[in-house]
DOPA-595719 format. One line per 8 residues: number of its first residue (from 0); their letters; for each residue y, x, z of C-alpha. Coordinates in steps of 0.25 Angstrom, whole numbers, plus 5000, padded with zeros to 4 digits. Layout:
# DOPA-595719
NUM = a = Y X Z | ...
***
This chain:
# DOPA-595719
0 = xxxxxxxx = 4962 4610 5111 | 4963 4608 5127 | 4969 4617 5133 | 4970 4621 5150 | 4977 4632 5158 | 4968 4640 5168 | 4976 4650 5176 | 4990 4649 5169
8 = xxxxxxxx = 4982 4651 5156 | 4979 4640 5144 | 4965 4639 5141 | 4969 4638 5126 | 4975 4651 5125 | 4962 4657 5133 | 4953 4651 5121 | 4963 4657 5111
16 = xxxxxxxx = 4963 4669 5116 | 4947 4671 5116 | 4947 4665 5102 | 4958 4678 5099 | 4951 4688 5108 | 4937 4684 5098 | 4945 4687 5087 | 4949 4700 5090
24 = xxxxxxxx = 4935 4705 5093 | 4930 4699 5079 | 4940 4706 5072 | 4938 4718 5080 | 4923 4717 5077 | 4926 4714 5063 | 4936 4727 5061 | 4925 4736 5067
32 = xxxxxxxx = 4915 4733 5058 | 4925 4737 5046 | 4929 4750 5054 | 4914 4753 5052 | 4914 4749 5037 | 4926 4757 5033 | 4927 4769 5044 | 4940 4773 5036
40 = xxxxxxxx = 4946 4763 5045 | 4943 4770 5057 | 4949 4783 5051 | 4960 4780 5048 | 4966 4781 5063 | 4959 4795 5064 | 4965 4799 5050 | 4979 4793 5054
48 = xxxxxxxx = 4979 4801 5066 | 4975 4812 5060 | 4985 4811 5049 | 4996 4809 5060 | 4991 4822 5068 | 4991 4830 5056 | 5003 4826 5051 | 5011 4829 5066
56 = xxxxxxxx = 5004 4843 5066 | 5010 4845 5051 | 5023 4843 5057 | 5022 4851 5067 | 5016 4864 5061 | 5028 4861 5050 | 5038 4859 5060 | 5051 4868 5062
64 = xxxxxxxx = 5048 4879 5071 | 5058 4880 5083 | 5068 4890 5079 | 5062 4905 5085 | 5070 4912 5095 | 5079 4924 5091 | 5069 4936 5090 | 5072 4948 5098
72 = xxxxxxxx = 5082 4958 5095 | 5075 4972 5089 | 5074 4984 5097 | 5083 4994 5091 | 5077 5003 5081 | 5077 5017 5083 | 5082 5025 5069 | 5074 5036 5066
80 = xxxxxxxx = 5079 5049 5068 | 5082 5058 5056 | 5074 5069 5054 | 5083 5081 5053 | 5082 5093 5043 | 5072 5105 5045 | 5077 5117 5054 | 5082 5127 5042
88 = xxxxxxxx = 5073 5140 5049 | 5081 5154 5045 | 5071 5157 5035 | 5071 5161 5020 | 5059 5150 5019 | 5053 5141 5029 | 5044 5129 5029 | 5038 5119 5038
96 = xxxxxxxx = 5024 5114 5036 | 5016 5103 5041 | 5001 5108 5043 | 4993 5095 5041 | 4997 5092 5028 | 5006 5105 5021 | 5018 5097 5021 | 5031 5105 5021
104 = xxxxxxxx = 5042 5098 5030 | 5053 5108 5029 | 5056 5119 5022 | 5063 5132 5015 | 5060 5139 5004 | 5046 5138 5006 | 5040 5142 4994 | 5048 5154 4991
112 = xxxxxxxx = 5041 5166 4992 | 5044 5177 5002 | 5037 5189 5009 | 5028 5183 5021 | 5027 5195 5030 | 5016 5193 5042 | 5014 5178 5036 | 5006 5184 5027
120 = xxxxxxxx = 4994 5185 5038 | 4993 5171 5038 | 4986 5171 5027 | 4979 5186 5030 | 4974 5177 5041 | 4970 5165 5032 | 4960 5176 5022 | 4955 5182 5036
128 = xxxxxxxx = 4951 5166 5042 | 4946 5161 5028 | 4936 5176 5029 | 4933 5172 5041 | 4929 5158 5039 | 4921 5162 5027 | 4913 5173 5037 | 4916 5183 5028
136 = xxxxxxxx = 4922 5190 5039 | 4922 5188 5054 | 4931 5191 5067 | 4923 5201 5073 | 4922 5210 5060 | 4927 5223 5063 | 4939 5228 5054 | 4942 5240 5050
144 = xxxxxxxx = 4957 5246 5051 | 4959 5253 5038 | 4970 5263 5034 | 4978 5251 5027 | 4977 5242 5037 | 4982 5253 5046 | 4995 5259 5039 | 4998 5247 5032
152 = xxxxxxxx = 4998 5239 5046 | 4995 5246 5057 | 5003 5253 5070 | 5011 5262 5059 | 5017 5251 5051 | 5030 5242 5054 | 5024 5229 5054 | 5017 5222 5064
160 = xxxxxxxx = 5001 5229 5068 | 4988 5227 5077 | 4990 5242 5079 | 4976 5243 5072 | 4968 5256 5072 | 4966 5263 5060 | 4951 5264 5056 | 4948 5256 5068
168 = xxxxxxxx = 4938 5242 5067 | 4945 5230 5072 | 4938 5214 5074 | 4943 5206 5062 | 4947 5195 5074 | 4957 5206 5080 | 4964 5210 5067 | 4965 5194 5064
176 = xxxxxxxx = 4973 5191 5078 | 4981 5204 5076 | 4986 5200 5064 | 4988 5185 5066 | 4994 5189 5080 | 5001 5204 5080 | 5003 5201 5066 | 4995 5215 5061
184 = xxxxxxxx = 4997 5220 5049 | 4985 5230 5049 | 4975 5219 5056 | 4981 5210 5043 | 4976 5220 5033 | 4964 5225 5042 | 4960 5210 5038 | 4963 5209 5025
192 = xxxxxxxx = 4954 5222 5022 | 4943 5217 5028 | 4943 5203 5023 | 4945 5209 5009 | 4942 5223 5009 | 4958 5228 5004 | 4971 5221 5008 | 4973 5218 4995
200 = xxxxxxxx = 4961 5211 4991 | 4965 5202 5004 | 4978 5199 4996 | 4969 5194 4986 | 4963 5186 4997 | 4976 5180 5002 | 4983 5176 4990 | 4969 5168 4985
208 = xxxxxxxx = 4970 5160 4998 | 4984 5159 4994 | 4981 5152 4981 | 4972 5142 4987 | 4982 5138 4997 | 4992 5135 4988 | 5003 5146 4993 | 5010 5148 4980
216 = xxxxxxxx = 5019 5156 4985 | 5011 5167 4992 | 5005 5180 4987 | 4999 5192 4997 | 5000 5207 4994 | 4993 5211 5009 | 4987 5204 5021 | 4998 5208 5030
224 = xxxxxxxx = 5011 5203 5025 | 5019 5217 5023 | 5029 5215 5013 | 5024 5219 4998 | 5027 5214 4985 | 5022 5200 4979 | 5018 5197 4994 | 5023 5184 4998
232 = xxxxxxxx = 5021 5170 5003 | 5031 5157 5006 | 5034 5147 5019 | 5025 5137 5011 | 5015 5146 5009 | 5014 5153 5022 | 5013 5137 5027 | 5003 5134 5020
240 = xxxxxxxx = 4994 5145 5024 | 4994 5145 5037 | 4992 5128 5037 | 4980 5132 5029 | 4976 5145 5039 | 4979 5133 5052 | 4970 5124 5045 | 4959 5133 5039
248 = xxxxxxxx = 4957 5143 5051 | 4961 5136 5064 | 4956 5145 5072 | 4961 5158 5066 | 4975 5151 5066 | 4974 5151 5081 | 4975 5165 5082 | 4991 5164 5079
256 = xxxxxxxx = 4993 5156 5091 | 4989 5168 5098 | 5002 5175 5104 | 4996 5188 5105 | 4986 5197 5103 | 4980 5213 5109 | 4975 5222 5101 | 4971 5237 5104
264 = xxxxxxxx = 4978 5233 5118 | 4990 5230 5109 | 4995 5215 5111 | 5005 5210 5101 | 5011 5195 5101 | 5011 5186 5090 | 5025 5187 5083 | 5025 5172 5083
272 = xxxxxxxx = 5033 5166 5095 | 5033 5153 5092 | 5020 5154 5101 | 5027 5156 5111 | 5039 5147 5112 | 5031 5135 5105 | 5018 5131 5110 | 5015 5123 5098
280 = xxxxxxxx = 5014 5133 5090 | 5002 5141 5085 | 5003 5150 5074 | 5006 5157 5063 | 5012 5171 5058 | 5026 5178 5059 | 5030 5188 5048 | 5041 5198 5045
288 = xxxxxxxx = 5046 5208 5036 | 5060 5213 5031 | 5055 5206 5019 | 5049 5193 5024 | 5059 5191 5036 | 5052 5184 5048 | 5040 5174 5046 | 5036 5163 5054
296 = xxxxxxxx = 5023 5154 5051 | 5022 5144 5062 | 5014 5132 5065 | 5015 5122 5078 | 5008 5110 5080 | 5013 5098 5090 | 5008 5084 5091 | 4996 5087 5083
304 = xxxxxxxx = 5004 5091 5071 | 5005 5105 5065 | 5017 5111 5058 | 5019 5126 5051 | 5032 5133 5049 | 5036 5146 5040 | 5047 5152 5040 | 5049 5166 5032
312 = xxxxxxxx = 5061 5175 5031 | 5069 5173 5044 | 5078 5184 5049 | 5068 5187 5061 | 5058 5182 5068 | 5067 5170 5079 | 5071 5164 5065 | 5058 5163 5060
320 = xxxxxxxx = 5053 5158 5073 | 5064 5148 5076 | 5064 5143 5062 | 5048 5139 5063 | 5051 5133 5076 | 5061 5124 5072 | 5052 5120 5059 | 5042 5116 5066
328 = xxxxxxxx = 5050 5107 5077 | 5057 5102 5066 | 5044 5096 5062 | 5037 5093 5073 | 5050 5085 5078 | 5051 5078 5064 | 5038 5075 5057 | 5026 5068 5060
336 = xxxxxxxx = 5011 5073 5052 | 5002 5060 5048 | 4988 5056 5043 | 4991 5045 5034 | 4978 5044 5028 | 4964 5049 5035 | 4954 5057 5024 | 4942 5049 5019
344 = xxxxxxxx = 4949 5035 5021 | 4947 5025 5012 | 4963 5024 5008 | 4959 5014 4994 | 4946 5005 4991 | 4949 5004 4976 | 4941 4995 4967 | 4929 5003 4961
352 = xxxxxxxx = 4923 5000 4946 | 4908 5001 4944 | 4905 5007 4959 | 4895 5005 4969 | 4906 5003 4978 | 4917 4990 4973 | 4928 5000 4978 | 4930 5015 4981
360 = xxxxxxxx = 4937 5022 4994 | 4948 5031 4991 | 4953 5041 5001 | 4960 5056 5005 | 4950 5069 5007 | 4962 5073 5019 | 4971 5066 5028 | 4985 5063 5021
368 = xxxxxxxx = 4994 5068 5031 | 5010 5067 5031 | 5021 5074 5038 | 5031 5065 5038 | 5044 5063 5047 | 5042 5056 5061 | 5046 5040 5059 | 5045 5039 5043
376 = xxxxxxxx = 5030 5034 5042 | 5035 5021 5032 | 5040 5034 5022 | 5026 5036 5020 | 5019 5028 5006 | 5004 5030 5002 | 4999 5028 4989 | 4985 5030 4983
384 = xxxxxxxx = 4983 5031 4969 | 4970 5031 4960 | 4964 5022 4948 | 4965 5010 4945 | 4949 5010 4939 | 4939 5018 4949 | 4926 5018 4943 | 4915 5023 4950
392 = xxxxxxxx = 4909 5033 4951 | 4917 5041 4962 | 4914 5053 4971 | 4918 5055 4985 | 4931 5064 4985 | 4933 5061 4970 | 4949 5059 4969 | 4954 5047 4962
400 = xxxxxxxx = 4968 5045 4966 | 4978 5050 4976 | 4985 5046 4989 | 5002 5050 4988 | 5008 5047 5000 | 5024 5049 4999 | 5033 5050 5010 | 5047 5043 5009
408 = xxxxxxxx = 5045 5042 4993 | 5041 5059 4994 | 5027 5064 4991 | 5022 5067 5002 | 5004 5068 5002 | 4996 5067 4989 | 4981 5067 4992 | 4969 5062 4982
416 = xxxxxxxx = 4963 5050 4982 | 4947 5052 4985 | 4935 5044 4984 | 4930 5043 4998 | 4914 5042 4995 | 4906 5042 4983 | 4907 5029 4972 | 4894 5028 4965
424 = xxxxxxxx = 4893 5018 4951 | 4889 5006 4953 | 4877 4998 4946 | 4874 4994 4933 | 4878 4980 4934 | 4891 4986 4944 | 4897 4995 4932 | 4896 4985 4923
432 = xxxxxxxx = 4903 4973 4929 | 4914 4981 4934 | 4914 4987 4918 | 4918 4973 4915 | 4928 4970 4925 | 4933 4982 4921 | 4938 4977 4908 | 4946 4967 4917
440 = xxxxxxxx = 4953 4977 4925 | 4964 4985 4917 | 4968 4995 4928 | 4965 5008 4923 | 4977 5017 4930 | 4981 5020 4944 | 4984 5014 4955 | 4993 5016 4966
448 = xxxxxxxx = 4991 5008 4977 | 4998 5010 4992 | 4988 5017 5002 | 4985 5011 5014 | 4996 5009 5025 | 5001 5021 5028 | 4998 5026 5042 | 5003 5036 5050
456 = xxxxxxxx = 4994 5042 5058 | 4996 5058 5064 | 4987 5068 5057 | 4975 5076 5064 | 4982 5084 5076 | 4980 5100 5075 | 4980 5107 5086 | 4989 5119 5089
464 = x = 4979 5133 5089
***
């Protein structure tokens, strides 16, 4: 083949070149018609890349993470302080109450029985408010001062008096504050005889009120506390009544915040001084006799919660007064009232059998609330407890079960277990396929089953009369 050089270059290697140059593009041609034949071909760089991507990100989420930095030191934690023992009042019997709930924080001898003096007005009060809210009497009736009311408690006695006329008329509303305030003696059985037509028939009265608030260490001979045989009453008793006197008459109860009161242009001061050296506090009675010693029912409330301390038997009346005082800072210093669980709140959804409904709300009819000591919340446990098998049909406020809570492994609140609204039967077709899963499902015992998260919320504030 002839070959010649133009420009430095041989003309044979020009012509080789274009021959190669063809080649290429035919084989370039040829390789695209393939791609389009098989178009795995042209995925395979795609799926290559991919794999490779993948595979980098794989090792980089399973990569070693850096080694973390030292984590802060703590801040210091604050032991709890310990919670010293209850003030020991100079009393024969004492007790410290908590009102939202009845709880008892502290006490001595609580339930043993002794002679209640003047405390025994408390519940001559109670009768009177319960007659009152009834409308079987009013406060502007006008009371007639008999001859009993007059020499067993009037201006010739030696106990405390209104300084009632005899055979005079008196507004019941008067003879109520005289005797909550003056502590009178005569405008006590000035009550009692109106309300019940004798004293002793009023005596009657009060001992069935007594009954139905559980004082089982209470029995009343007369309305005004004067010392007789088979008359007594207890610390724990006198507690409870007058919780169930703040609770049930409010506004009767304010009257003992009052620190005096005139009558026949005779003004007397209420014996009770704690209303005057602790503005917190708004009630009850004092009591005293050579038998009884000196009596102090008292009740403060600070911080939205309310506390009543008795004491009974003290030497004189500071004693009694100093011993309620210190109870009832002990308590407010110390403890700490809670609603744990609000009424009418669904606390459980068991499953229910051959119902309308598939489960069935369980609750409490009132508030579970807890006095407990400040800073021990995780002490608290809740259980419910109730059947394994609830078969319809229910009732709303029908009880299956109970809620227990315990503090610190001790009893502490045990309420019912209620259906919270009606659960009707279910259909036909309903009953009769949860009959036959029924023989499927062996539970026929009960369960016990944690309530929900304890929560430690404070209970309804009361408010100071």
């Amino acid at each position: 083949m002839e070959s010649r050089t133009i420009d430095g270059h041989s003309d044979l290697y020009d012509r080789k070149r274009l021959t190669y140059d063809k080649q290429l593009a035919i084989a370039a041609i040829m390789d695209g018609r393939t791609n389009e034949e098989n178009p795995m071909k042209n995925a395979r760089p795609l799926i290559l890349a991919s794999l490779v991507a993948f595979t980098g990100a794989l090792f980089a989420q399973t990569a070693v993470p850096p080694k973390p930095s030292a984590p802060p030191k703590p801040a210091p934690t604050i032991p709890q302080a310990p919670i010293p023992p209850p003030p020991q009042p100079n009393a024969q019997a004492w007790v410290l109450m908590d009102y939202a709930n009845g709880q008892i924080l502290a006490e001595h001898n609580m339930d043993a029985r002794r002679a209640p003096a003047s405390l025994t007005k408390i519940m001559t009060e109670y009768v009177v408010d319960a007659e009152l809210a009834a409308g079987k009497i009013h406060m502007d009736d006008k009371v007639y001062i008999s001859d009993h009311a007059w020499k067993a408690g009037g201006a010739g006695t030696d106990g405390s008096t209104s300084f009632l006329k005899l055979h005079s008329y008196v507004p019941l509303k008067d003879l109520l504050y005289g005797m909550i305030i003056q502590s009178g003696n005569d405008a006590a059985i000035a009550l009692a005889e109106h309300v019940a037509g004798s004293e002793p028939a009023f005596a009657d009265m009060m001992n069935a009120y007594a009954r139905r608030l559980g004082m089982d260490n209470t029995h009343y001979v007369n309305a005004s506390g004067y010392p007789a045989q088979g008359h007594y009453s207890s610390a724990h008793d006198i507690a409870i009544l007058s919780r169930a006197l703040i609770m049930n008459f409010p506004e009767e109860y304010k009257i003992s915040a009052m620190k005096s009161f005139t009558w026949d242009g005779i003004t007397q001061g209420n014996r009770n001084t704690l209303l005057w050296t602790d503005p917190t506090v708004d009630g009850i009675k004092t009591g005293s006799t050579d038998e009884a010693g000196f009596c102090l029912a008292a009740s403060a409330v600070r911080n939205g919660m309310r506390l009543i301390a008795v004491d009974m038997g003290g030497p004189d009346m500071n004693a009694a007064t100093s011993g309620d005082e210190a109870l009832l800072n002990w308590g407010f210093n110390f403890y700490r009232t809670h609603t744990l669980y609000a009424a009418d709140t669904p606390l459980a959804k068991p499953r229910l059998w051959k119902g309308e409904a598939d489960s069935l709300d369980l609750g409490i009819a009132h508030d579970a609330v807890v006095t407990i000591p400040r800073g021990q919340y995780d002490k608290l446990k809740a259980t419910l407890e109730f059947p394994e098998r609830l078969i319809a049909p229910y009732k709303q406020g029908q009880q299956v079960g109970t809620l227990k809570v315990s503090f610190d492994g001790k009893p502490l609140v045990t309420e019912p277990l209620v259906v919270l609204k009606d659960a009707p039967q279910g259909g036909f077709f309903k009953r009769l396929w949860d009959a036959i899963l029924l023989w499927f499902h062996h539970g026929n015992g009960t369960t016990t089953t944690p309530a929900p998260t304890v929560t430690v919320s404070s209970a309804t504030p009361v408010t100071s009369g």
